[in-house]
C-alpha positions as CSV (number, residue, x, y, z in Angstrom):
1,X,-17.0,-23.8,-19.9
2,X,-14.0,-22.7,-17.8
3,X,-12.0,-25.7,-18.7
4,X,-12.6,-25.5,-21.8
5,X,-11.5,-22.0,-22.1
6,X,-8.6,-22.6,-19.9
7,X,-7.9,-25.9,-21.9
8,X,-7.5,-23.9,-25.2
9,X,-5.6,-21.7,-23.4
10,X,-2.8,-24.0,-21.9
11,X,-2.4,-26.2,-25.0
12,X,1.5,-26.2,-25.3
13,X,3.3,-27.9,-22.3
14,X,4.9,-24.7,-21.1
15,X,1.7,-22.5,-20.5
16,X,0.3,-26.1,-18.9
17,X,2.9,-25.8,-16.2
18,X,2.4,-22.0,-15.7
19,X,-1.3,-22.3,-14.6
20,X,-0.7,-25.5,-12.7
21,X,2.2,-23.7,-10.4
22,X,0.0,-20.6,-10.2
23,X,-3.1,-22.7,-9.5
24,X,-1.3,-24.1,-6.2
25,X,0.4,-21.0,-5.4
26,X,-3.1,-19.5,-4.4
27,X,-4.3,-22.3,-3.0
28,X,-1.6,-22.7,-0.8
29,X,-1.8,-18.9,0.1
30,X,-5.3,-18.9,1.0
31,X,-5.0,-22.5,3.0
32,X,-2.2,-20.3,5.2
33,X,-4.4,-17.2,5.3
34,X,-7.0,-19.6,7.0
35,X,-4.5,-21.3,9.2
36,X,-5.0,-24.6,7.7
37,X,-2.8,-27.3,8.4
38,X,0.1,-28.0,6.3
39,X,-1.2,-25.4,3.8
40,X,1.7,-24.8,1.5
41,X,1.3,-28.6,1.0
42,X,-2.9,-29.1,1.2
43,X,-3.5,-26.1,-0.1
44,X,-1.8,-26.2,-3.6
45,X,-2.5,-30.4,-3.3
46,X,-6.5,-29.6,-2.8
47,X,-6.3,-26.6,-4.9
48,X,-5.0,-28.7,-8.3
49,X,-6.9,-31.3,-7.9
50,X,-10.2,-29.3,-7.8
51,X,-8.7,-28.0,-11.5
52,X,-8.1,-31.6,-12.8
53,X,-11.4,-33.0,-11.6
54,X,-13.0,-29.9,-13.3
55,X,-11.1,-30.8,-16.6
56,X,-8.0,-28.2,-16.2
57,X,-5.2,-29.4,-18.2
58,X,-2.3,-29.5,-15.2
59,X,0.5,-31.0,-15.1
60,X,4.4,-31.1,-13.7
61,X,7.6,-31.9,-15.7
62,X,9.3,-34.6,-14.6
63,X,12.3,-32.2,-14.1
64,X,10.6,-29.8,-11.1
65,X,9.7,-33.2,-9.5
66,X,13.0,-34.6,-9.4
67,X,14.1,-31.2,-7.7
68,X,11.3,-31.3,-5.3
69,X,12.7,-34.5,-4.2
70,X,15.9,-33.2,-3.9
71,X,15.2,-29.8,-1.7
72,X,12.7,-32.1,0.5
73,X,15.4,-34.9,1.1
74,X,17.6,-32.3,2.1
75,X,15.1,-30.4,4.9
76,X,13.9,-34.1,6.0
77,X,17.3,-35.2,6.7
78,X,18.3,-31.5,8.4
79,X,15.9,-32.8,10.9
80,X,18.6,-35.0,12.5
81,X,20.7,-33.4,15.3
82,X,23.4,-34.2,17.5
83,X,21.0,-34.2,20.4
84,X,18.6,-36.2,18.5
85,X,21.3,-38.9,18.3
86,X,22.2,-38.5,22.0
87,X,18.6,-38.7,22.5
88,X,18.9,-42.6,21.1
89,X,20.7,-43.8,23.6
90,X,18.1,-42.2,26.6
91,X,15.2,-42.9,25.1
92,X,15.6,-46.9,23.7
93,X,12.6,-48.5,25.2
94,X,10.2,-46.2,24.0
95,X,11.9,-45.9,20.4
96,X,12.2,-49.5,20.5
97,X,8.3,-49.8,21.6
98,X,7.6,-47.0,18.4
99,X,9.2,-49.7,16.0
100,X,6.9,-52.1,17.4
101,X,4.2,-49.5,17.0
102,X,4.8,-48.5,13.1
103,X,3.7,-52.2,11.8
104,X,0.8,-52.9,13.6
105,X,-0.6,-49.5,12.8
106,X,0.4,-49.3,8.9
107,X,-0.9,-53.6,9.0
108,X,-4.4,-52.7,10.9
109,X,-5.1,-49.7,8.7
110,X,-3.6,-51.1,5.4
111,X,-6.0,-54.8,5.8
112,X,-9.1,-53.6,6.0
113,X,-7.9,-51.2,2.4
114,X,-7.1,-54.4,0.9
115,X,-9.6,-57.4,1.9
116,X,-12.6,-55.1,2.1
117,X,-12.1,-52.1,0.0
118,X,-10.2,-53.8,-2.6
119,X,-6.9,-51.2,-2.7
120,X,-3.9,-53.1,-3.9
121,X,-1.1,-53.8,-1.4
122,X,1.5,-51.5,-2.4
123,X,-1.0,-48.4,-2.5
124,X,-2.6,-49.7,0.8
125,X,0.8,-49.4,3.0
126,X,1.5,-46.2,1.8
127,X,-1.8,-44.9,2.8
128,X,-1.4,-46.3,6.0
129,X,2.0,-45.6,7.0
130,X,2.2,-43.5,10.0
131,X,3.6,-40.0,10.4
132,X,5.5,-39.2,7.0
133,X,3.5,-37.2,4.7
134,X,6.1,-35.6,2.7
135,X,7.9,-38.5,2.5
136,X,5.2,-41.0,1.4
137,X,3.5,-38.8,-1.2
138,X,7.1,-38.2,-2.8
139,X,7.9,-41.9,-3.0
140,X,4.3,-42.5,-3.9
141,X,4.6,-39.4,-6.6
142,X,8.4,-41.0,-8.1
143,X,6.5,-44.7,-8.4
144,X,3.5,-45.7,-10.6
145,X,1.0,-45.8,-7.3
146,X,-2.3,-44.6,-6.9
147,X,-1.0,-41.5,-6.0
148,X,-4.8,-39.3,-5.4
149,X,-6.3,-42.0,-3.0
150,X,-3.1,-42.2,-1.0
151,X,-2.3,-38.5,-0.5
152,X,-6.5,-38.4,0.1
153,X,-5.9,-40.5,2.9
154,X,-3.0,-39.3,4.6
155,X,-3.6,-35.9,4.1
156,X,-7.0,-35.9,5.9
157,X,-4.9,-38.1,8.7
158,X,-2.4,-35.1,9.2
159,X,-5.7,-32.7,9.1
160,X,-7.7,-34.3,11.3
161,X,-4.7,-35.0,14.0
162,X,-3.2,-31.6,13.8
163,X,-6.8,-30.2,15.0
164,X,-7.5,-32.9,17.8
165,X,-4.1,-32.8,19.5
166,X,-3.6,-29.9,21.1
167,X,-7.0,-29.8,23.1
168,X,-6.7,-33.2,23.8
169,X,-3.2,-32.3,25.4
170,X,-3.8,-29.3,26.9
171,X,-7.1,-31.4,28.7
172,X,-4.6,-34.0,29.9
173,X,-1.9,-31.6,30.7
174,X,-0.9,-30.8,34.5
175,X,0.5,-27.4,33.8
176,X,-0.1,-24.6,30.9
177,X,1.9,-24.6,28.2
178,X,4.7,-21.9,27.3
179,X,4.2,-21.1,23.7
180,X,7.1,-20.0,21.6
181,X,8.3,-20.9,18.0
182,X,11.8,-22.6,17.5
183,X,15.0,-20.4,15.8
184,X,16.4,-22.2,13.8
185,X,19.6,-21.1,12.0
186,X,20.1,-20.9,7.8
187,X,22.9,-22.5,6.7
188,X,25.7,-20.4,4.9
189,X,26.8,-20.7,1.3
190,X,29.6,-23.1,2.2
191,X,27.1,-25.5,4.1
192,X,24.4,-25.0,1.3
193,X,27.2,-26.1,-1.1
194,X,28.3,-28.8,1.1
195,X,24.6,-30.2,1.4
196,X,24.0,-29.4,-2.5
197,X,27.2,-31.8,-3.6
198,X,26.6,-34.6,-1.0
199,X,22.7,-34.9,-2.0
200,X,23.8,-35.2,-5.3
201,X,26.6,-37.8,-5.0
202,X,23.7,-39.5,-2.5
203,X,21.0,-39.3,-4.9
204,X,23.5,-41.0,-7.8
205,X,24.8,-43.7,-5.2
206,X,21.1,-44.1,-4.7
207,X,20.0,-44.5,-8.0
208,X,22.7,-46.9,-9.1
209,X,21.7,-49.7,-6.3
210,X,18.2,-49.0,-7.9
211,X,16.4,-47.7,-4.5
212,X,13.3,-46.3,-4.8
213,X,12.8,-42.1,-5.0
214,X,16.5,-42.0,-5.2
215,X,16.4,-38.2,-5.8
216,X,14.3,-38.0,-2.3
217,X,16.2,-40.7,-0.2
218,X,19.8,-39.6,-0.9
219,X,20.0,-36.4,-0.1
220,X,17.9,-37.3,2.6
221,X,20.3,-39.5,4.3
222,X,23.1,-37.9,3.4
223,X,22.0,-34.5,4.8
224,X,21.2,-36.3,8.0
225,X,24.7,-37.5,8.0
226,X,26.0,-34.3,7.7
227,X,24.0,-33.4,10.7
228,X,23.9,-35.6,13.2
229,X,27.6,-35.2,12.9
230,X,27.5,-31.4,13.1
231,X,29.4,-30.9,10.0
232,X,26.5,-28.7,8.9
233,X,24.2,-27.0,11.1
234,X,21.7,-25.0,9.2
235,X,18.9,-25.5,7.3
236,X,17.3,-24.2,3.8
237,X,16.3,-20.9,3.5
238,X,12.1,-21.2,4.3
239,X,11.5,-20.0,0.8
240,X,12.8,-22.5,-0.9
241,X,11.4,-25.3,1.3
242,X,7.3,-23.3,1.0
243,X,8.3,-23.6,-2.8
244,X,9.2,-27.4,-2.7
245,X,6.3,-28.0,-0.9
246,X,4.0,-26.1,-3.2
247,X,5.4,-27.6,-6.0
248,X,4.7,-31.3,-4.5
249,X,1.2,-30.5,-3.9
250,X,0.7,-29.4,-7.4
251,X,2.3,-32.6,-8.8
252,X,0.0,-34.6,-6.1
253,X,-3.0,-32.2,-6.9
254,X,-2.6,-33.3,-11.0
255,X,-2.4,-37.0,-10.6
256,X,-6.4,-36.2,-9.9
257,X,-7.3,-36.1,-13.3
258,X,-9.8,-38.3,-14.4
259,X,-10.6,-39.3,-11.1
260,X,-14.5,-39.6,-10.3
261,X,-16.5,-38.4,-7.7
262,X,-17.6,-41.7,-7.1
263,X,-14.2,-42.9,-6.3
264,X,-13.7,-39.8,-4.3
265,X,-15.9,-40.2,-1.9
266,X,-15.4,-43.7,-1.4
267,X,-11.2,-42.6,-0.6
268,X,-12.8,-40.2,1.7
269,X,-15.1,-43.1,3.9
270,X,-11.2,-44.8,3.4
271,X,-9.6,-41.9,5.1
272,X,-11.5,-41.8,8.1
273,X,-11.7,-45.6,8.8
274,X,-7.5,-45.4,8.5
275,X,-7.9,-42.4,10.9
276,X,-9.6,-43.8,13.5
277,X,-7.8,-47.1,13.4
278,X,-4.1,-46.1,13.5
279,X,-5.1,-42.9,15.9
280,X,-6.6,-45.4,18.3
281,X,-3.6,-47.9,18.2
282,X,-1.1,-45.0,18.8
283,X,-3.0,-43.8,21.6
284,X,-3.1,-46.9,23.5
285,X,0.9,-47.6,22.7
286,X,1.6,-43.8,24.4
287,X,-0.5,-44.5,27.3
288,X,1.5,-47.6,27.6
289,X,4.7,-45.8,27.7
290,X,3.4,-43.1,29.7
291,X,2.7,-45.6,32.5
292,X,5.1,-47.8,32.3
293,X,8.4,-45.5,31.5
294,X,7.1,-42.6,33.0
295,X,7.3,-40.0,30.3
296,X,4.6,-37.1,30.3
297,X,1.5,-38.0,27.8
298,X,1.8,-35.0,25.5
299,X,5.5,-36.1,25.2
300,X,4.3,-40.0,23.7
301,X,0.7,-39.0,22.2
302,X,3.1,-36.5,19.6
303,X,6.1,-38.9,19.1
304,X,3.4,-42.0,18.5
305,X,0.9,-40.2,17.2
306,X,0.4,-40.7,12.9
307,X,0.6,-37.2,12.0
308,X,3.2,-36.0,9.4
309,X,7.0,-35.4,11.0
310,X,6.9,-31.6,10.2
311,X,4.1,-30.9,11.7
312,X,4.5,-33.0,15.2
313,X,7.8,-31.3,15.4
314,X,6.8,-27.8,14.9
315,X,4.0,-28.8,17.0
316,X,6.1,-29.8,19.8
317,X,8.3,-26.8,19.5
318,X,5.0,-24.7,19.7
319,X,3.7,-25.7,22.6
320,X,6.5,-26.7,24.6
321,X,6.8,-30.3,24.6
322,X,10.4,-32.1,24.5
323,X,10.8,-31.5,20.9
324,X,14.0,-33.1,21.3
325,X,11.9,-36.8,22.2
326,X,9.6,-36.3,20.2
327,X,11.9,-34.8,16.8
328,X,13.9,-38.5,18.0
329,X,11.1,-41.1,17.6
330,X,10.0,-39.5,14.2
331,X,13.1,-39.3,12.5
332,X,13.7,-43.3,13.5
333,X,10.1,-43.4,12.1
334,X,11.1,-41.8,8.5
335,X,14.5,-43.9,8.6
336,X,13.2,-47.0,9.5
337,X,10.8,-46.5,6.6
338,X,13.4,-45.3,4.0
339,X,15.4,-47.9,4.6
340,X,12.6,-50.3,4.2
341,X,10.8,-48.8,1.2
342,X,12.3,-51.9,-1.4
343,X,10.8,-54.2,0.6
344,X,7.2,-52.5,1.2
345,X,6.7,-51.0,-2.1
346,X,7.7,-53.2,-5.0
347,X,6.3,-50.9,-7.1
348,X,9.1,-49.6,-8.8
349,X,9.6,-52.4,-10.8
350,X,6.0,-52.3,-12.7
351,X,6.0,-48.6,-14.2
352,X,4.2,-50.3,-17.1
353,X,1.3,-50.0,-15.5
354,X,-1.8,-48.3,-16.8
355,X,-3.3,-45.2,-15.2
356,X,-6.4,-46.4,-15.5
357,X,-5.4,-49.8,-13.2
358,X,-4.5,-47.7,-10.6
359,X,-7.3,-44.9,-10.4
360,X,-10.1,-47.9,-10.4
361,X,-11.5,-49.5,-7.1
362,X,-12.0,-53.1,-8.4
């Protein structure tokens, strides 16, 4: 009955978008009143979805997606410091032992998808890739992928880590940790401007060599450019970047329409199974590194562990880990994986693709 009113009421496109934005602007406020992880993300995500599975008419123009790409790219790439470039050349085994770690986790969680729970191959890795929520969901959201199933999958990975981590490190830990959040400076007008005009050249170069979520991967790598060479030090106002994130979890939460319950709850068995296999594979390659390079376990467990990159850094930064170490193996992690995306997700190329193909467990 709802929906139905609602649906009546939200006929023309504009009013559409209005209740869909204002849908995942309360989610996402009451996911960060109840300290839920990633909230400004789950929360307007979970919070659409509920809508569309109900029969709310939702939706985003492709127009706010392509600037959600744009402002996330940016804040991904601001990520990269000149210490986290320093940090390369101290840490190489164990980066080098993370690239050895990405495959076999995003291959042991993304087989079982395919040979016994029939998910295609594309959809498959990126619901198995390790530690990049924003950036999977955004090249999953710019392609013609499964989009609901994947962000089911790794958003209950990031969920379900952010939770476990911290007892499990403070149990493991041989001293209490100092707790204190990270100040991190805005960049000025000039440097907004400068990161403004080089995402948009990057995004263009991007688009014309036909790489996927150009609007996301340009600005992405340019901005990290700009600051690993400390031509810009600041980042986006937080406004903006709770807004780009809202926004992305409303676009995620819509692509649930016409998704059953059925299928929902089969993602959900999906989610777990990923879970426990890639968590139990990272584990075991940061014990490794712990014993055999010497580096402190809560230092490894958050650099190897799956969870998304914004959250293992903030995490780090919260309860004083080497943020630097662990800020280094992630970003390699999300670039390794940019620069790889043609290869992994050939995707791009079938946009002809029917919704319902890709909402359907065969």
């Amino acid at each position: 009955m709802l929906s139905r009113f609602i649906g009546i009421a939200v006929r023309d496109p504009a009013p559409r978008v209005y209740v869909t934005l204002l849908l995942a602007g309360v989610g996402a406020l009451a996911f960060d009143l109840l300290s839920i992880p990633v909230a400004w993300l789950s929360g307007s995500m979970i919070a659409v979805a509920i809508a569309a599975l109900a029969g709310v008419p939702v939706t985003v123009p492709n127009l706010l997606r392509t600037l959600i790409f744009f402002v996330l790219g940016i804040n991904i790439g601001a990520a990269v410091t000149p210490e986290t470039v320093q940090g390369l050349a101290t840490w190489p085994m164990s980066i080098l032992i993370l690239l050895v770690c990405v495959p076999i986790v995003s291959l042991a969680c993304a087989l079982p998808l395919i040979f016994w729970r029939g998910w295609k191959r594309d959809d498959a890795l990126m619901a198995s890739v390790p530690g990049a929520l924003s950036l999977i969901l955004a090249l999953a959201d710019s392609t013609e992928a499964d989009v609901p199933r994947i962000a089911i999958v790794q958003a209950v990975r990031v969920a379900v880590l952010t939770a476990i981590i911290p007892p499990l490190i403070a149990v493991t830990a041989t001293s209490e940790f100092e707790i204190g959040l990270p100040d991190l400076p805005l960049a000025g007008l000039t440097e907004l401007a400068v990161l403004i005009a080089g995402g948009v050249i990057g995004s263009l170069a991007f688009r014309l060599i036909r790489f996927p979520a150009p609007t996301l991967i340009g600005p992405l790598i340019v901005s990290a450019v700009l600051h690993a060479t400390d031509l810009v030090s600041g980042t986006m106002p937080s406004a903006i970047l709770v807004a780009a994130f809202v926004a992305l979890g409303a676009s995620v939460g819509a692509r649930f329409a016409g998704l059953g319950l059925r299928t929902l709850r089969r993602t959900l068995a999906d989610a777990l199974m990923t879970l426990t296999i890639g968590f139990a594979i990272s584990v075991a390659f940061a014990i490794l590194v712990t014993r055999w390079l010497g580096f402190p376990f809560s230092q490894t467990l958050m650099a190897f562990s799956p969870g998304a990159f914004e959250v293992m850094v903030v995490m780090a930064f919260v309860m004083g880990v080497d943020a630097a170490y662990v800020g280094a193996h992630h970003t390699i992690r999300f670039f390794a994986l940019a620069l790889l995306a043609p290869v992994l997700f050939r995707r791009q190329r079938n946009a002809k693709r029917s919704d319902e193909t890709d909402t359907t467990i065969p």
